[in-house]
Gaussian input, Z-matrix of N, CA and C with variables (Angstrom, degrees):
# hf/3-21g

backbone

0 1
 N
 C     1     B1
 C     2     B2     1     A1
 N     3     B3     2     A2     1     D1
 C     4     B4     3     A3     2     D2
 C     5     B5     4     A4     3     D3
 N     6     B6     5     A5     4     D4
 C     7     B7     6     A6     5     D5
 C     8     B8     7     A7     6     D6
 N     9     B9     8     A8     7     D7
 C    10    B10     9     A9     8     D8
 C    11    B11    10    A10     9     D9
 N    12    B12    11    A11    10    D10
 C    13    B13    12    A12    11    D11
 C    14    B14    13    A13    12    D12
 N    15    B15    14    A14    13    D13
 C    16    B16    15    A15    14    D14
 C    17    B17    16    A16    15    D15
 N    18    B18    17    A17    16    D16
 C    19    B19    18    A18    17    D17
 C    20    B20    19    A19    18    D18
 N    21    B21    20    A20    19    D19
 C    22    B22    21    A21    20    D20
 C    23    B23    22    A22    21    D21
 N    24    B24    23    A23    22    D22
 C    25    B25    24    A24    23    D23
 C    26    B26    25    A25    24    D24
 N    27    B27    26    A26    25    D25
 C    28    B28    27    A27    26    D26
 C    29    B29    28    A28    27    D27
 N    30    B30    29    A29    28    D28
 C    31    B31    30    A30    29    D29
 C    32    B32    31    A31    30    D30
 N    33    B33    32    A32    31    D31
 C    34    B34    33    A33    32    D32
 C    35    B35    34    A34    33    D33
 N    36    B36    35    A35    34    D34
 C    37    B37    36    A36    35    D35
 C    38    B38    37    A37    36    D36
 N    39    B39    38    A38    37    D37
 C    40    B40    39    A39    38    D38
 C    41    B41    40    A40    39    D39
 N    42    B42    41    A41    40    D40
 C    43    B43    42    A42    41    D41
 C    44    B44    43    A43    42    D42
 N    45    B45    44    A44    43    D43
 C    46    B46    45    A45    44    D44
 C    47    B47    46    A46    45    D45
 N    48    B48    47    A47    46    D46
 C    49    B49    48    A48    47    D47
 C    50    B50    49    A49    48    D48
 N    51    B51    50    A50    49    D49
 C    52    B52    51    A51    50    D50
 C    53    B53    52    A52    51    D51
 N    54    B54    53    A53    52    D52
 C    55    B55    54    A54    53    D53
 C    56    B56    55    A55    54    D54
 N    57    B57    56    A56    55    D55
 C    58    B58    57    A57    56    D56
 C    59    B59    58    A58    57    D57
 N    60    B60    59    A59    58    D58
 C    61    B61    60    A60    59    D59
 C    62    B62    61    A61    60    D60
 N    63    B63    62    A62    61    D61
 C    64    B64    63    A63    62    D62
 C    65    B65    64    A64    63    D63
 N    66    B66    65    A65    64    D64
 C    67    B67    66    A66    65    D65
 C    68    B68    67    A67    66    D66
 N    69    B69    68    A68    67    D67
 C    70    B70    69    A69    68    D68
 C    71    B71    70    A70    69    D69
 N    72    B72    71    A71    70    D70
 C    73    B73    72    A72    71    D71
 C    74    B74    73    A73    72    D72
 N    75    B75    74    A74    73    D73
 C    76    B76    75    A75    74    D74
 C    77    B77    76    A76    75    D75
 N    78    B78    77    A77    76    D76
 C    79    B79    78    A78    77    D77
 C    80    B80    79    A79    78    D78
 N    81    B81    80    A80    79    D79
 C    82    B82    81    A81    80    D80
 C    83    B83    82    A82    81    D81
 N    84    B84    83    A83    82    D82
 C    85    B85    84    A84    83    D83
 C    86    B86    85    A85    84    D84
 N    87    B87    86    A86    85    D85
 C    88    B88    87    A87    86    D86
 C    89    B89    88    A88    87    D87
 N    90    B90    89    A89    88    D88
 C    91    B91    90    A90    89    D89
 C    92    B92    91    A91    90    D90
 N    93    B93    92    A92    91    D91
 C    94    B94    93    A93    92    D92
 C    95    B95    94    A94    93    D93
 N    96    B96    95    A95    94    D94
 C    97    B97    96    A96    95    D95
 C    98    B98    97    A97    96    D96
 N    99    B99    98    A98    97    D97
 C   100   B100    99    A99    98    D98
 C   101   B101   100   A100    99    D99
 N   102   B102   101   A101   100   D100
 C   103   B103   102   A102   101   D101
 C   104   B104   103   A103   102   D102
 N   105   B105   104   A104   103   D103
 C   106   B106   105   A105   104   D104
 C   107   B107   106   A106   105   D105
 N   108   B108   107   A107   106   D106
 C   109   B109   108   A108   107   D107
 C   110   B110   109   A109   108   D108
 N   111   B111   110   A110   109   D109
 C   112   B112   111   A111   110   D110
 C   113   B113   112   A112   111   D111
 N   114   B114   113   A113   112   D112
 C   115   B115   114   A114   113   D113
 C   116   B116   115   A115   114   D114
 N   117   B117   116   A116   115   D115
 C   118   B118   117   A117   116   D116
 C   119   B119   118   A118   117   D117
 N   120   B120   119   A119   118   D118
 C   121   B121   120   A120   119   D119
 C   122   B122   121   A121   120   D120
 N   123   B123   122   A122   121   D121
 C   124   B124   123   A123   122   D122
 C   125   B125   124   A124   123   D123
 N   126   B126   125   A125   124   D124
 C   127   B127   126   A126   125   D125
 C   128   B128   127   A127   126   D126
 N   129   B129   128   A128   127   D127
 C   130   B130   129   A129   128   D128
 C   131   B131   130   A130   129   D129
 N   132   B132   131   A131   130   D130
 C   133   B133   132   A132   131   D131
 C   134   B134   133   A133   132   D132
 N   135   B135   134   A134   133   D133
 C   136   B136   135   A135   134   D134
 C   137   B137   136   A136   135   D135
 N   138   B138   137   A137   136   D136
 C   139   B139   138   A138   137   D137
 C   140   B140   139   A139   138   D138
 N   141   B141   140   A140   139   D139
 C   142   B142   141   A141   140   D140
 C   143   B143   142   A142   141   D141
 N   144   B144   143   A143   142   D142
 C   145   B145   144   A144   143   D143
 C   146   B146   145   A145   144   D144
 N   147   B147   146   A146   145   D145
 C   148   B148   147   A147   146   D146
 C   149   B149   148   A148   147   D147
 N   150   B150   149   A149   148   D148
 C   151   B151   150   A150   149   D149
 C   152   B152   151   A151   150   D150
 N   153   B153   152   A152   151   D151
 C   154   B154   153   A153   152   D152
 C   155   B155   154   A154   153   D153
 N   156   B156   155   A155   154   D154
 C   157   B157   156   A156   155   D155
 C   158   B158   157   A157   156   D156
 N   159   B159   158   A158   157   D157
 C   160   B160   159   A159   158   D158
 C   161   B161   160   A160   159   D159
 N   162   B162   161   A161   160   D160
 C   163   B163   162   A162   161   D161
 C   164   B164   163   A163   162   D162
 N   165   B165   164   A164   163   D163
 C   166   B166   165   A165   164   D164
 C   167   B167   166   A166   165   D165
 N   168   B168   167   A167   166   D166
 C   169   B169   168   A168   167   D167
 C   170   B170   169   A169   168   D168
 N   171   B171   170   A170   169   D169
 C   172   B172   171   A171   170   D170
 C   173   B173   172   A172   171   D171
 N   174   B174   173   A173   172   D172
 C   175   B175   174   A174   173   D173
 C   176   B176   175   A175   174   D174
 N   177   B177   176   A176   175   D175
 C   178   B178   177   A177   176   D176
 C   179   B179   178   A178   177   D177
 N   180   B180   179   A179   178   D178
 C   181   B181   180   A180   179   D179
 C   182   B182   181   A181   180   D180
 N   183   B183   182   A182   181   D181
 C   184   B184   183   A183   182   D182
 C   185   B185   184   A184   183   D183
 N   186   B186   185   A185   184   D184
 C   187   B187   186   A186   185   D185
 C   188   B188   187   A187   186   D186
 N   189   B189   188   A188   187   D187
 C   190   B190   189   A189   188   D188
 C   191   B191   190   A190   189   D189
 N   192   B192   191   A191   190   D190
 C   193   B193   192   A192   191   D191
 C   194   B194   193   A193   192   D192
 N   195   B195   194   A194   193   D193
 C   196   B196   195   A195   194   D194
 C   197   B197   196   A196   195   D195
 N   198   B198   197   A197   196   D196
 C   199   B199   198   A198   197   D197
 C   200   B200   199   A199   198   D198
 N   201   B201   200   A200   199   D199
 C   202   B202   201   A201   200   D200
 C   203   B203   202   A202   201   D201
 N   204   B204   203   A203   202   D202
 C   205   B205   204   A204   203   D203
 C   206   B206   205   A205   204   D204
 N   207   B207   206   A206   205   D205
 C   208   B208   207   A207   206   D206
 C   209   B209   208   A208   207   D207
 N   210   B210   209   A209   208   D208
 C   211   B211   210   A210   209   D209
 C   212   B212   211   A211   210   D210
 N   213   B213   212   A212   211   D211
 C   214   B214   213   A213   212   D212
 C   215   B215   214   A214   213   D213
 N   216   B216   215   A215   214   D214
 C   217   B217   216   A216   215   D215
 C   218   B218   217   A217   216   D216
 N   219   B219   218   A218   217   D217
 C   220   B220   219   A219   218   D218
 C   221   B221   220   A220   219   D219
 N   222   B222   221   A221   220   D220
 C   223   B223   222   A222   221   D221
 C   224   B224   223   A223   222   D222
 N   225   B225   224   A224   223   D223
 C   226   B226   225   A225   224   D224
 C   227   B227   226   A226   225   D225

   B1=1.4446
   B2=1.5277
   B3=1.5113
   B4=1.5228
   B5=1.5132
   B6=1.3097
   B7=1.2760
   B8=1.4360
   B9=1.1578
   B10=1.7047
   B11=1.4087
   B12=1.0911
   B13=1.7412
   B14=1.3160
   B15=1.4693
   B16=1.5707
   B17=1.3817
   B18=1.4713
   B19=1.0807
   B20=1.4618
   B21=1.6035
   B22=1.3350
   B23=1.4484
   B24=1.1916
   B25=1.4640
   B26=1.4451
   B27=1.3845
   B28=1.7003
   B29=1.5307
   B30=1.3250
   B31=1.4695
   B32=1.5285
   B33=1.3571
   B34=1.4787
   B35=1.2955
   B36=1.5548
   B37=1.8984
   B38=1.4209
   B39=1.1158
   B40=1.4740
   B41=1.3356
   B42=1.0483
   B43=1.5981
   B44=1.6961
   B45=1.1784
   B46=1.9392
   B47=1.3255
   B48=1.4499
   B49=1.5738
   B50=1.5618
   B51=0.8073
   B52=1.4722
   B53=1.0027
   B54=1.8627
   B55=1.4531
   B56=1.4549
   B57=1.8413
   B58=1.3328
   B59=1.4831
   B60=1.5472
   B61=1.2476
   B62=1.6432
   B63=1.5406
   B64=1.6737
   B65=1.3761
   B66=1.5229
   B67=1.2842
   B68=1.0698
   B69=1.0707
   B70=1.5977
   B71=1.3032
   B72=1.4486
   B73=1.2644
   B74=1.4589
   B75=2.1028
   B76=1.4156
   B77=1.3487
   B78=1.4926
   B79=1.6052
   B80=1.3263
   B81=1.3668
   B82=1.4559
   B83=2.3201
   B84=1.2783
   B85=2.0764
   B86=1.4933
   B87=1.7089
   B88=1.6166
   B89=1.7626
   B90=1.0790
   B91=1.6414
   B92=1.5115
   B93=1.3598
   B94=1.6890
   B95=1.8821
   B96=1.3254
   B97=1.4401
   B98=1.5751
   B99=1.1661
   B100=1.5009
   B101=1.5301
   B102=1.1868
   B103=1.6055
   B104=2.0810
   B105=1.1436
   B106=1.2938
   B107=1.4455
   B108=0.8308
   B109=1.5217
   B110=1.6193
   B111=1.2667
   B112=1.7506
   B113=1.4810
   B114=1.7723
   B115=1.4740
   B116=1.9306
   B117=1.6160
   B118=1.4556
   B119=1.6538
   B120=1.6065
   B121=1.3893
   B122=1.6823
   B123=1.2999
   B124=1.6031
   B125=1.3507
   B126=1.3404
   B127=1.4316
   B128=1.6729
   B129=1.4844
   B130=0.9146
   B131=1.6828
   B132=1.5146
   B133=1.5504
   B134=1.3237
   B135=0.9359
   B136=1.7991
   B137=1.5456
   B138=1.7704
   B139=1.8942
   B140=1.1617
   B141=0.9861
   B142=1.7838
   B143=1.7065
   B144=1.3078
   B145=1.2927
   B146=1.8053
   B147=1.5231
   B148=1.3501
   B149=1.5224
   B150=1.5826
   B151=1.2379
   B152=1.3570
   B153=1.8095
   B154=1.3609
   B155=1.2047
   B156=1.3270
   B157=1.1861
   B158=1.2210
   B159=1.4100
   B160=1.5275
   B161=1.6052
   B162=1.5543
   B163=1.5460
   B164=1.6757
   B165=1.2849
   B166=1.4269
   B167=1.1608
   B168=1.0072
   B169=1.4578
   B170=1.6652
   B171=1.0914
   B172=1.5210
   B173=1.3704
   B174=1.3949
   B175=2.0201
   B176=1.2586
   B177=1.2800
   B178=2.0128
   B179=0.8858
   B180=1.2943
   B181=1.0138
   B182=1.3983
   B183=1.8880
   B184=1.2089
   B185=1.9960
   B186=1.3513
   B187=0.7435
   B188=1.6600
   B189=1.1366
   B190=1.6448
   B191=1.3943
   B192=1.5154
   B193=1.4570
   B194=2.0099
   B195=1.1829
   B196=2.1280
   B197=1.6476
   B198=1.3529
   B199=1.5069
   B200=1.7208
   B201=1.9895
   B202=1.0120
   B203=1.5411
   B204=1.3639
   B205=1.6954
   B206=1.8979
   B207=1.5409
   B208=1.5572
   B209=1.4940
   B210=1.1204
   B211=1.8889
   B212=1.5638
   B213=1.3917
   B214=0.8438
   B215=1.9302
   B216=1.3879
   B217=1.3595
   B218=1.8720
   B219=1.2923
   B220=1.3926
   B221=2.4970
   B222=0.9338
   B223=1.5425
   B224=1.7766
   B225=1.3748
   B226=1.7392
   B227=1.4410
   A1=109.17
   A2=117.53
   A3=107.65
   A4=108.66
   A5=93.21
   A6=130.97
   A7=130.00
   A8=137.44
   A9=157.06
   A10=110.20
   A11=131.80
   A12=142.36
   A13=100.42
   A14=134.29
   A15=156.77
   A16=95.83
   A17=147.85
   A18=127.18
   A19=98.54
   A20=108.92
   A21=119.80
   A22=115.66
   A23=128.86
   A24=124.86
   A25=107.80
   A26=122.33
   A27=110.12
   A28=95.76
   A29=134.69
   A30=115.39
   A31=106.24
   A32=119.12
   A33=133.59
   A34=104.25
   A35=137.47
   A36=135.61
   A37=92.75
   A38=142.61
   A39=123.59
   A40=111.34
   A41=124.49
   A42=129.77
   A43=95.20
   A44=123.68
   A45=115.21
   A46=104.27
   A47=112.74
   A48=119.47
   A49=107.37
   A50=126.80
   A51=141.09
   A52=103.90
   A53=136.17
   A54=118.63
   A55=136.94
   A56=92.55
   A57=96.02
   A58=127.78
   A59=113.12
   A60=123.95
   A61=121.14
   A62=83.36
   A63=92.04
   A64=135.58
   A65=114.26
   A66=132.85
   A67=147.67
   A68=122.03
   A69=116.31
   A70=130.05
   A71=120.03
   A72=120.86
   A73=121.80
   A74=86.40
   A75=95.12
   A76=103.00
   A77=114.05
   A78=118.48
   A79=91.22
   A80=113.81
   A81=123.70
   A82=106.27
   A83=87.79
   A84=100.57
   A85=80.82
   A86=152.17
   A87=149.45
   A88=67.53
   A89=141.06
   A90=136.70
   A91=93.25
   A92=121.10
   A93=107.69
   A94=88.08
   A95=111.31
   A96=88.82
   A97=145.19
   A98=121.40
   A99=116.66
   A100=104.94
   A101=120.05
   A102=101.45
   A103=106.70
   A104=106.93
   A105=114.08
   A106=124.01
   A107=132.35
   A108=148.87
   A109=113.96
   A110=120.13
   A111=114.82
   A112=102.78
   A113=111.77
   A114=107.32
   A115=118.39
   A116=93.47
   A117=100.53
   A118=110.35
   A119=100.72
   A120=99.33
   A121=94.41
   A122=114.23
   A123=130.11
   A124=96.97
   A125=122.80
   A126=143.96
   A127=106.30
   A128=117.86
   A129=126.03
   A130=111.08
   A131=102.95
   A132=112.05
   A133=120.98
   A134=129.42
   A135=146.13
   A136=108.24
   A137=85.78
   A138=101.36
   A139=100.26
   A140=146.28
   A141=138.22
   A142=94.58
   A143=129.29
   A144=121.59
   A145=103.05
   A146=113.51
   A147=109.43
   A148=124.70
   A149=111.87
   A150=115.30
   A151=106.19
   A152=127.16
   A153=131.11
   A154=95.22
   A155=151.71
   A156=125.93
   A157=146.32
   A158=94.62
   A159=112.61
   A160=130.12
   A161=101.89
   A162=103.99
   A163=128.79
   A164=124.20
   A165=155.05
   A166=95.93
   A167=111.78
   A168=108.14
   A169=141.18
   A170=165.86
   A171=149.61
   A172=106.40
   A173=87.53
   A174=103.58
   A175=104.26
   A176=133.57
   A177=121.55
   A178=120.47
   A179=120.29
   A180=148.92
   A181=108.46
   A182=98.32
   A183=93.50
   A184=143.26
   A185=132.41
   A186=117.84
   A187=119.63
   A188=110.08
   A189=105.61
   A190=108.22
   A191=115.57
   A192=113.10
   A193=91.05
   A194=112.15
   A195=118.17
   A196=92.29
   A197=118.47
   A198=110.37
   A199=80.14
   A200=95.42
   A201=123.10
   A202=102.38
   A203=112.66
   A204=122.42
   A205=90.02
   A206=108.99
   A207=121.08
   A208=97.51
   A209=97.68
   A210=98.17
   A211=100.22
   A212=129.28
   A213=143.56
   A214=111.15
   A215=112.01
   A216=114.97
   A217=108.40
   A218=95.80
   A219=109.37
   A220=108.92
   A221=100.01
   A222=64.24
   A223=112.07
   A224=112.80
   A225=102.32
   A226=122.90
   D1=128.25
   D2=165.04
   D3=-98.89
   D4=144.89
   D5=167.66
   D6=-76.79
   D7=104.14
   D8=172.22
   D9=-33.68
   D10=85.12
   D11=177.58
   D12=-50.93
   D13=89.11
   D14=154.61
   D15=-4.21
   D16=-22.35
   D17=-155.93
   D18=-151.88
   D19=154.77
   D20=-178.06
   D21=-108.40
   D22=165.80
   D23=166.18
   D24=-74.94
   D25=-37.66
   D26=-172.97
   D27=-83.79
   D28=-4.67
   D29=-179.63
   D30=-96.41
   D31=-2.93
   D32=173.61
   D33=-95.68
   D34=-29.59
   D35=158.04
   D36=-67.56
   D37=-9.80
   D38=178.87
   D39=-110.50
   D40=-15.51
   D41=167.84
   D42=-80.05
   D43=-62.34
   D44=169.83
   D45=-27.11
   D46=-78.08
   D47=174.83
   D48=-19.34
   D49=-83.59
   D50=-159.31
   D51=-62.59
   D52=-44.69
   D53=162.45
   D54=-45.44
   D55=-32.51
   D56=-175.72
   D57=-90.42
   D58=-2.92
   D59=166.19
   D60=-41.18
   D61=-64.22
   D62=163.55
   D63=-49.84
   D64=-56.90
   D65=151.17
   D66=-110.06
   D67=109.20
   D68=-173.38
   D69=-52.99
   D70=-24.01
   D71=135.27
   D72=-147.27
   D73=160.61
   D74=-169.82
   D75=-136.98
   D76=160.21
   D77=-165.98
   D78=-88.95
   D79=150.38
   D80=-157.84
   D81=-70.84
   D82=-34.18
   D83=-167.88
   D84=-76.48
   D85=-15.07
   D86=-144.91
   D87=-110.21
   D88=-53.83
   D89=-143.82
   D90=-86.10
   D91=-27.09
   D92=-156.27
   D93=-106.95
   D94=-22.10
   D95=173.83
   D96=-46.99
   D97=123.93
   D98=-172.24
   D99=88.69
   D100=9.35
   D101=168.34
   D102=-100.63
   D103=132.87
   D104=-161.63
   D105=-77.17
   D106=-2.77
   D107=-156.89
   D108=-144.64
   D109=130.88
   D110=-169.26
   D111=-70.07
   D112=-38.68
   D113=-171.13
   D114=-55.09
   D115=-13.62
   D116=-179.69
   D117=-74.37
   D118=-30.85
   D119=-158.86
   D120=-72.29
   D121=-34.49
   D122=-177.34
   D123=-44.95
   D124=-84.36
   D125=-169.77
   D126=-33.00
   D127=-42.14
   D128=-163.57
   D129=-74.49
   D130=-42.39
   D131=169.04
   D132=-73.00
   D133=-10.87
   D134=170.81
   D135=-68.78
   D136=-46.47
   D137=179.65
   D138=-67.69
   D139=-62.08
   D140=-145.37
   D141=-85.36
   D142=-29.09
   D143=-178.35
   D144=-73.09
   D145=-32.81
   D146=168.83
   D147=-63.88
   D148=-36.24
   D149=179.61
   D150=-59.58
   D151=-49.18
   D152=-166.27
   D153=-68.74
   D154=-32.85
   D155=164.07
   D156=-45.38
   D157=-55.16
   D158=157.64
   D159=-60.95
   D160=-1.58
   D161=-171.16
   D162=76.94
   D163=14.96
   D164=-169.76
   D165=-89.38
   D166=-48.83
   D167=-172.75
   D168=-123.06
   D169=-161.29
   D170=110.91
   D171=-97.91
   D172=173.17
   D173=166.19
   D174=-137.65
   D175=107.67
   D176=141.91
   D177=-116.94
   D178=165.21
   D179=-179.16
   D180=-64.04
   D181=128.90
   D182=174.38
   D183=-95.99
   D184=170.81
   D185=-163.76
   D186=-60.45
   D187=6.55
   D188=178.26
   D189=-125.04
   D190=5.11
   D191=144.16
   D192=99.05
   D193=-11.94
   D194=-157.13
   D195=-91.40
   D196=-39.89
   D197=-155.67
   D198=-153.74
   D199=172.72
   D200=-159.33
   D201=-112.11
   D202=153.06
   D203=-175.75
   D204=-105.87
   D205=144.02
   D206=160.35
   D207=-103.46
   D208=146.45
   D209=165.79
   D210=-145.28
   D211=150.57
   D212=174.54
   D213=-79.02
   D214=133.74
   D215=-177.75
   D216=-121.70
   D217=4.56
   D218=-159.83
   D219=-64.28
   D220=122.84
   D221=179.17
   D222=100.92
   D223=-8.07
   D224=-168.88
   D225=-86.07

């Protein structure tokens, strides 16, 4: 039997969205904290690679070289 993956990719660009309201940027492990399930953490990196496509978003590198910064481009 398959099983229904709890989560969507556009409801994971809308959880980005909503992080970044607050902040314009956030370190990528600060965005995935507290989400409970790995398929979320998956979904979630699919999302931000969709947003950078679309221009929604950026990615750099962060200053300690371990993990990645999102920043919002939305709006500039």
């Amino acid at each position: 039997q398959i099983k229904r993956i709890p989560v969507t990719i556009e409801e994971q660009m809308d959880f980005i969205r909503k992080k970044l309201e607050f902040d314009r940027e956030i370190v990528f492990t600060s965005l995935v904290t507290g989400l409970k399930m790995k398929i979320q953490i998956v979904y979630t990196f699919i999302a931000m690679l969709e947003m950078v496509r679309m221009q929604l978003i950026g990615v750099k590198e962060s200053d300690s070289f371990n993990d990645f910064v999102v920043y919002s481009i939305e709006n500039d």
